[in-house]
MARSENU-477898 format. One line per field, with one value per residue (C-alpha): residue number from 1; x, y, z. Coordinates in steps of 0.02 Angstrom, whole numbers, plus 50000, padded with zeros to 5 digits. Each point is the difference from the previous one (the first is absolute). Layout:
<keros>
n <- NUM;...
xx <- X;...
yy <- Y;...
zz <- Z;...
</keros>
This chain:
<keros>
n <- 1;2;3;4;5;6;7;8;9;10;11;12;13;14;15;16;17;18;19;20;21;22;23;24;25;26;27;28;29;30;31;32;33;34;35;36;37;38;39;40;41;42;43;44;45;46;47;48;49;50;51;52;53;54;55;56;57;58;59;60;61;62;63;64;65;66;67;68;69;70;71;72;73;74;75;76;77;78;79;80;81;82;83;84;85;86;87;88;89;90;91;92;93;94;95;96;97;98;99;100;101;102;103;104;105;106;107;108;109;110;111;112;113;114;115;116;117;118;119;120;121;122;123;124;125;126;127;128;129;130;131;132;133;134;135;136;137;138;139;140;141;142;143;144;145;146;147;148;149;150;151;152;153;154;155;156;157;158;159;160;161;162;163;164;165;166;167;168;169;170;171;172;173;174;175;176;177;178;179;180;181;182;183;184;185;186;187;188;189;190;191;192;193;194;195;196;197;198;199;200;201;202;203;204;205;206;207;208;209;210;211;212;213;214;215;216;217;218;219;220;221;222;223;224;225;226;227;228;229;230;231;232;233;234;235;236;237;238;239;240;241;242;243;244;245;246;247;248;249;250;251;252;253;254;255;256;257;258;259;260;261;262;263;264;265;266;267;268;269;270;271;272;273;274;275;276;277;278;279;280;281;282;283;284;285;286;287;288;289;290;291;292;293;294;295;296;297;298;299;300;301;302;303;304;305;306;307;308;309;310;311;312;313;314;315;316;317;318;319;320;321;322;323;324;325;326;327;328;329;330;331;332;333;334;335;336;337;338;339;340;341;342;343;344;345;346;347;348;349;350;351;352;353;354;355;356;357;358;359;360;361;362;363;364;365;366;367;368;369;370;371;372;373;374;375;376;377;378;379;380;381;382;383;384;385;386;387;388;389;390;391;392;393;394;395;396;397;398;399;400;401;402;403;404;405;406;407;408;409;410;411;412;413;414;415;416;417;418;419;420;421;422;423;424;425;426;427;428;429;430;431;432;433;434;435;436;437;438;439;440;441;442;443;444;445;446;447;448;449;450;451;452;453;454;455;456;457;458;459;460;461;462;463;464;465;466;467;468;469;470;471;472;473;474;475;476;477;478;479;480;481;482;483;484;485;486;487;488;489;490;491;492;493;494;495;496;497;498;499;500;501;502;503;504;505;506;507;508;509;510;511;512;513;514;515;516;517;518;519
xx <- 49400;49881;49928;50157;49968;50141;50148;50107;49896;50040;50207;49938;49879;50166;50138;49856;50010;50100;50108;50022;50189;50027;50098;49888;50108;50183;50112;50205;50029;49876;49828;49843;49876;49831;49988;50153;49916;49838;50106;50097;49859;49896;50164;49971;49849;50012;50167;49913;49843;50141;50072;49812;49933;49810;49882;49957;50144;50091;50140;50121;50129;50142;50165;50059;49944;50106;49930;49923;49860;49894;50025;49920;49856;49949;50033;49922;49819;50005;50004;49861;50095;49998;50155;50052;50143;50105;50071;50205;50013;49897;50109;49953;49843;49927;50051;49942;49812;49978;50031;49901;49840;49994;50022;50137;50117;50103;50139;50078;50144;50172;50164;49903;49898;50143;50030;49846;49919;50114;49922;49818;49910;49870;49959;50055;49947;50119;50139;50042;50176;50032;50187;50119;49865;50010;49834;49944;50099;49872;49899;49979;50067;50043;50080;49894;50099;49962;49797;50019;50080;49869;49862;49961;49914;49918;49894;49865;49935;49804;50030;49863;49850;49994;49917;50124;50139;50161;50086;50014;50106;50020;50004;50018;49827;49949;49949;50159;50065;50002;49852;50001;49882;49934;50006;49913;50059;49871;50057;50189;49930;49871;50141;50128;49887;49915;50205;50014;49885;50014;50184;50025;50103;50057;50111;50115;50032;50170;49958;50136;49940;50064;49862;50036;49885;49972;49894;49822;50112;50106;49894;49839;50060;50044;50074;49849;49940;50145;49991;49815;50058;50186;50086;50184;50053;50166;50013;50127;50077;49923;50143;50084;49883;50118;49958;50157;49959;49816;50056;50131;49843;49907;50135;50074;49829;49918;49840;49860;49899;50041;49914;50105;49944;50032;50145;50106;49949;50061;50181;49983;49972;50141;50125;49984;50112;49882;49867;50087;50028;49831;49947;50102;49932;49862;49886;49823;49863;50048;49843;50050;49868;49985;49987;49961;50143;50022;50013;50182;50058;49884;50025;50203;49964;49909;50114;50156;49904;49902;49973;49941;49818;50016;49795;49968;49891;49907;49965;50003;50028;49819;49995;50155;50077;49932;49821;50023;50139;50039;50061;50153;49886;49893;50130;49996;49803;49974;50140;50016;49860;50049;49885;49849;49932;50089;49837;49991;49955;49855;50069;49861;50029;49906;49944;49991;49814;50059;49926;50068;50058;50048;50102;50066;50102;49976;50101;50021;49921;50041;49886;50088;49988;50200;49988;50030;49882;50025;50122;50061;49902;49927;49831;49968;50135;49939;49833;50057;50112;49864;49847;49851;50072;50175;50165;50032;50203;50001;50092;49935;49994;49912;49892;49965;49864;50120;50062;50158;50051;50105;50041;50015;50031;49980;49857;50126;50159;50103;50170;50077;50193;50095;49855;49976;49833;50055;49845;50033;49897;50135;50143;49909;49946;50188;50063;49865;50100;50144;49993;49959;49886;49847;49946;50059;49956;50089;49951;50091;50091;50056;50167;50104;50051;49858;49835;49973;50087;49934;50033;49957;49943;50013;49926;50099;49989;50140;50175;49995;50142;49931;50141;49910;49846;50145;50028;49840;49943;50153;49962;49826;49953;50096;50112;49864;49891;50103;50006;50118;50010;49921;49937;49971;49859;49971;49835;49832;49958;49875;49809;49829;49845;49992;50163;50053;50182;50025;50153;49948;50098;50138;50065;50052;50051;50128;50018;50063;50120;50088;50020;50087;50119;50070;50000
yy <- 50907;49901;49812;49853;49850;49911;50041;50014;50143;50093;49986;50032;50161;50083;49946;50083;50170;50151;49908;49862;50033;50030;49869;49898;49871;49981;49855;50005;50128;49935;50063;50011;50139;49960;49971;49866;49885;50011;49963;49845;49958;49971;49889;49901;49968;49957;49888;49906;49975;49947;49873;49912;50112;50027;50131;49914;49901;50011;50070;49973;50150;49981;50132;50128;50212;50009;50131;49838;49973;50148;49933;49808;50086;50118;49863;49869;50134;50045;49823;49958;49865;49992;50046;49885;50088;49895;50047;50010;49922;49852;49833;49847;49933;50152;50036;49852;50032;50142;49961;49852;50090;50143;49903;50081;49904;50139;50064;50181;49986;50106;49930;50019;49856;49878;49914;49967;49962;49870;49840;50050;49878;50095;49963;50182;50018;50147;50089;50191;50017;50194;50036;49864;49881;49826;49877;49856;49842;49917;50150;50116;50163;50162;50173;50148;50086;49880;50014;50191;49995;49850;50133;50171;50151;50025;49829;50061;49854;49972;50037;49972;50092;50074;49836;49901;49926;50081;49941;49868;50036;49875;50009;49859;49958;49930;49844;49961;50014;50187;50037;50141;50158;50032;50183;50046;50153;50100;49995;50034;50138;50072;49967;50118;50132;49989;50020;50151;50096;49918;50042;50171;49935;50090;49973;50109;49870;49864;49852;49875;49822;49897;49865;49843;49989;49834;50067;50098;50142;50004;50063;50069;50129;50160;49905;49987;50149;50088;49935;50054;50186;50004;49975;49940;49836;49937;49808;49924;49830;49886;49914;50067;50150;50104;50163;50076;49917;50085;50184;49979;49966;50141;50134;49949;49991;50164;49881;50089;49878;49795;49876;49912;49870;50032;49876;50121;50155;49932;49969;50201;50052;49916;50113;50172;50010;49931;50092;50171;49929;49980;50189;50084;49882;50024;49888;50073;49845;49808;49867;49878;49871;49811;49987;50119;50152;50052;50191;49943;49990;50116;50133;49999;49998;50172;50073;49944;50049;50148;50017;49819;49946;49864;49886;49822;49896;49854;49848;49836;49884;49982;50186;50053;50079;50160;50007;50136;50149;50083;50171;50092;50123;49866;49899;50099;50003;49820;49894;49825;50020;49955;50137;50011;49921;50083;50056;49848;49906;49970;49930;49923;49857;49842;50011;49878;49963;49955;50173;50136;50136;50180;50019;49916;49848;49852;49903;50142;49985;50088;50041;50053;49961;49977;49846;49840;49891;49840;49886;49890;49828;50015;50036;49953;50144;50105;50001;50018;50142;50089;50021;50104;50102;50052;49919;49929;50013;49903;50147;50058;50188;50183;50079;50171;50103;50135;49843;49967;49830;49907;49835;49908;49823;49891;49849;49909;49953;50090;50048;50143;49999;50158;50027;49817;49884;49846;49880;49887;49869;49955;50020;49887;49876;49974;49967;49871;49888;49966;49832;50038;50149;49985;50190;50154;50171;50154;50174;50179;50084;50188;50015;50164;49993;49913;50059;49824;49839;49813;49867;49828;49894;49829;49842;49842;49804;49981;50084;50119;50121;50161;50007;49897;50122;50132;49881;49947;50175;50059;49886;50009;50212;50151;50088;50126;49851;49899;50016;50114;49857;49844;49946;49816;50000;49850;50049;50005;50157;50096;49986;50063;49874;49994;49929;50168;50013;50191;50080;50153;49885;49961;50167;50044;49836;50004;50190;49949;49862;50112;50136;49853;49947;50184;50069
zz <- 49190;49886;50013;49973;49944;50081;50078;49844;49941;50156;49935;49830;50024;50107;49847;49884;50112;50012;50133;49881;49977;50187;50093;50114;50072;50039;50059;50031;49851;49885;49973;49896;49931;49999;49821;50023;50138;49900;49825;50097;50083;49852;49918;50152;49969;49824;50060;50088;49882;49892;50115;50025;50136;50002;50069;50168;50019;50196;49984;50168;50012;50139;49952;50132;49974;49831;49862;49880;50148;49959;49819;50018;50114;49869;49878;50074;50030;49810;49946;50125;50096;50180;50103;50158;50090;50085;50185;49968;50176;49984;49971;49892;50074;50017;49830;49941;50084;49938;49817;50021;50107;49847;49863;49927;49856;49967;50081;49992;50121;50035;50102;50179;49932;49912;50159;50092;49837;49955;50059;49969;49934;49936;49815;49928;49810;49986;50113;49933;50076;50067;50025;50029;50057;49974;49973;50069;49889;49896;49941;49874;50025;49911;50020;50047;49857;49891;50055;49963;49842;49927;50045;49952;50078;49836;50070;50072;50120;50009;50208;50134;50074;50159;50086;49945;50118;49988;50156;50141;50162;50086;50217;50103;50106;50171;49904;49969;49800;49919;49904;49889;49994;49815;49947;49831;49887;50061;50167;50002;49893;50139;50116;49898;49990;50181;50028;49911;50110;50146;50028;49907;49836;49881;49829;50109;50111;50001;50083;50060;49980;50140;50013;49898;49839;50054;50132;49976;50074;49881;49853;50078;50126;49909;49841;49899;50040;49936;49854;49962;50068;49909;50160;50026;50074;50043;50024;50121;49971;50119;50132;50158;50046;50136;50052;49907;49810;50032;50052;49868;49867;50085;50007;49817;49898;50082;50061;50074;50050;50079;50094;50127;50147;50168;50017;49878;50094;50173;49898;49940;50172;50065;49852;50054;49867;49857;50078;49976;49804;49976;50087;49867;49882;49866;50106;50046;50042;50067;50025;50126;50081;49952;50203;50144;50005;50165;50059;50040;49816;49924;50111;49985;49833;49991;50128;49856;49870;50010;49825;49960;50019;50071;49960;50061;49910;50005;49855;49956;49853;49972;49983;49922;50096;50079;50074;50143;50025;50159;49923;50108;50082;50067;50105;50156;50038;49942;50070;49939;49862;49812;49951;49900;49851;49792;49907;49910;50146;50143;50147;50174;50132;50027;50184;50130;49960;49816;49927;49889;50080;49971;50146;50154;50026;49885;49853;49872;49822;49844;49855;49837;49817;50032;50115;49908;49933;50102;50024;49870;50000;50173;50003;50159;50070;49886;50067;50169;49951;49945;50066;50035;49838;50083;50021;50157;50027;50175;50081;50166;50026;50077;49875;50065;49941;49893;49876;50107;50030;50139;49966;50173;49963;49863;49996;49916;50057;49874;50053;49905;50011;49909;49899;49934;50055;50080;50027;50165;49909;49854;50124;50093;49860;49954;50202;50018;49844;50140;50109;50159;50007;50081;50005;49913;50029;49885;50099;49967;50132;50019;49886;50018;49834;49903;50104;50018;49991;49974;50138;50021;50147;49993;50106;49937;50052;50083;49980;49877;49892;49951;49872;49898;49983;49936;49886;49924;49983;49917;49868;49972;50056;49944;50122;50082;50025;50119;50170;50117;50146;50026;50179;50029;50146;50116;50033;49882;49897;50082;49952;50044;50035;49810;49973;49914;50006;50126;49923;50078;50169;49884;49947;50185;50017;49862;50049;50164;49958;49878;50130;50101;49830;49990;50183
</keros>
């Protein structure tokens, strides 16, 4: 494959190949060879060079899965600036944080951004509009046509080395505000290729990206590594995701090969009709995970599909996005497991005595050279993240002695609803602004359609309307943050001798009360 120096030169050393005038992404009729990403990718960089953008510089990207993403990342790695992606379903504050936390002055935004970017008050240098956006009043803005056509892909930028940072994804954390996990070239680039072998690609394959770009999803499973192998991807416009506009994308575009979350395969299972679409289809491999699949979706699944391998996988932001696989063939001797370790990573658990283990029950650790490299101005986090020379991910889990591993709880609190991390802690943070509240607790409950579903439970001084919590957090979370229901409680929140609040007694607490709603 050869050394790259950054992540441009992976773009570059495909558009320089035999496969060079083969297309490598589509989106709604248009598409691009490799040689034209890496051609407009260049102008971009060179635009924005133009336009007073420097090597370093933070540059904040929020614009739904359109064809001129892959364009600004690529861009962005040859100039050497650093890309912050910007979650399409965060609102202003959150917006606002985020821009703020990175650093970022520049703004490269589409129409899913116009409106909840319009009151920011962040001090933006420069808004690229994508599309019919519209900027913020008050600041200097331009066209992303008129950024490609001040550059050239004649400009050859200086770029960055492979220790350099690339890209910050930001994830919300149990302190409270999202921090962001710093990944360097070197490691989206490890991560790509650990990709390539882990899952069996091949420039053969036509991958359907249904993960917003926005997300570490998005780009780093099977994306990237298509485009160091010549593979195909077809990008769908991020919005209303039903089960009918997917098999549609599926059946039309020939894809081989799609990740989906389990929330989108429990709508499939209930279309016999879709299903029988996509068995006739071109479809051969889906990667679900992002939370435990049951045997009662996969298996369905299999039985629909018998000519789909259906994996499950396991990642994080902090190691974008694909650390272990459960292959098709593994499912039925190692129920519940989210398989073993891709070659480019080492996987052990931190016992109950504090030790490094290679097996048995403990918080599970990953050592790769594709983990990040810390998180962005928090040393102290950092440290704690890693230690002992692995990367502790706070997940609790069954490390048998063949590589497999169970996840069986999480030493956070993280919920994960339809494939999104909701972190109780922010939830929290914003219900404790109202009058009134005394003591908030956000836990997850079983969802059919989401695999789990954010509630709150609140004590209050005195009479108390839990419409107002609705409120609040419609305002200040996006929409897969906010709670389901909201319980006001007359009682205290539970808590051990330590004062540690027991949600472990409030799950079945809220569990039962919602059995009593709907009964």
């Amino acid at each position: 494959m050869g050394l790259q120096r950054n992540v441009f030169t992976m773009l570059d050393r495909s558009a320089r190949s035999y496969y060079g005038d083969h297309e490598c992404l589509g989106f709604e009729g248009e598409a691009r060879t490799f040689r034209q990403l890496r051609d407009r990718a260049l102008s971009v960089a060179a635009g924005l060079e133009a336009h007073g953008v420097k090597p370093g510089d933070r540059v904040a990207v929020m614009m739904g899965n359109r064809i001129e993403w892959p364009e600004v990342f690529f861009g962005l790695a040859a100039m050497g600036a650093v890309c912050v992606p910007v979650n399409v379903l965060l609102v202003g504050p959150e917006i606002e944080h985020v821009c703020d936390d990175s650093g970022a002055r520049v703004l490269v935004m589409d129409e899913i951004a116009s409106q909840s970017v319009a009151g920011l008050a962040s001090a933006f240098e420069l808004v690229v509009t994508v599309g019919g956006a519209v900027a913020p009043e008050g600041v200097t803005s331009v066209g992303y046509e008129k950024v490609l056509s001040s550059g050239s892909p004649d400009d050859r930028p200086t770029g960055s080395d492979l220790d350099d940072e690339f890209v910050l994804y930001y994830s919300s954390g149990t302190t409270g505000r999202p921090k962001a996990a710093v990944h360097t070239h070197g490691g989206v680039l490890w991560n790509a290729f650990g990709q390539v072998l882990g899952l069996h690609l091949t420039r053969d394959v036509r991958y359907a990206v249904v993960p917003s770009f926005s997300w570490a999803a998005g780009f780093h499973i099977v994306f990237l590594p298509l485009i160091w192998i010549g593979g195909y991807s077809q990008i769908k416009r991020t919005g209303s995701t039903t089960a009918d506009d997917i098999v549609r994308m599926l059946v039309d575009d020939r894809i081989t090969h799609v990740m989906l979350v389990p929330s989108i395969l429990r709508e499939l299972l209930k279309r016999p009709d879709l299903m029988e679409e996509l068995r006739t289809s071109s479809l051969q491999w889906i990667i679900t995970g992002s939370e435990p699949v049951p045997r009662s979706v996969i298996d369905p699944c299999v039985e629909a599909l018998p000519g789909v391998a259906v994996v499950q996988g396991y990642g994080l932001s902090e190691f974008p996005a694909v650390a272990t696989v459960l292959e098709a063939h593994e499912v039925a001797d190692h129920d519940g497991s989210a398989g073993r370790p891709l070659p480019h990573c080492d996987v052990a658990v931190r016992g109950e005595s504090g030790q490094v283990e290679s097996s048995g029950r403990g918080e599970l650790l990953i050592r790769s050279n594709a983990t990040m490299r810390g998180y962005h101005n928090r040393l102290e986090q950092t440290a704690e993240a890693f230690r002992d020379g692995w990367m502790n991910t706070g997940d609790l889990v069954d490390l048998d002695e063949d590589g497999f591993v169970t996840v069986v709880g999480r030493t956070k609190d993280l919920i994960i609803s339809g494939g999104l991390n909701v972190y109780p802690k922010e939830v929290e943070d914003v219900i404790h602004t109202l009058p009134g509240v005394v003591e908030v607790a956000v836990v997850g409950v079983p969802d059919e359609r989401f695999g789990e579903a954010p509630v709150a439970i609140v004590v209050a001084d005195g009479e108390f309307d839990e419409v107002e919590v609705h409120r609040v957090c419609e305002e200040q979370l996006a929409k897969y943050k906010r709670p389901r229901q909201v319980f006001v409680r007359a009682e205290a929140l539970p808590r051990n001798a330590n004062a540690k609040l027991l949600k472990r007694e409030l799950r079945p607490w809220a569990e039962a009360r919602i059995a009593g709603t709907t009964a």
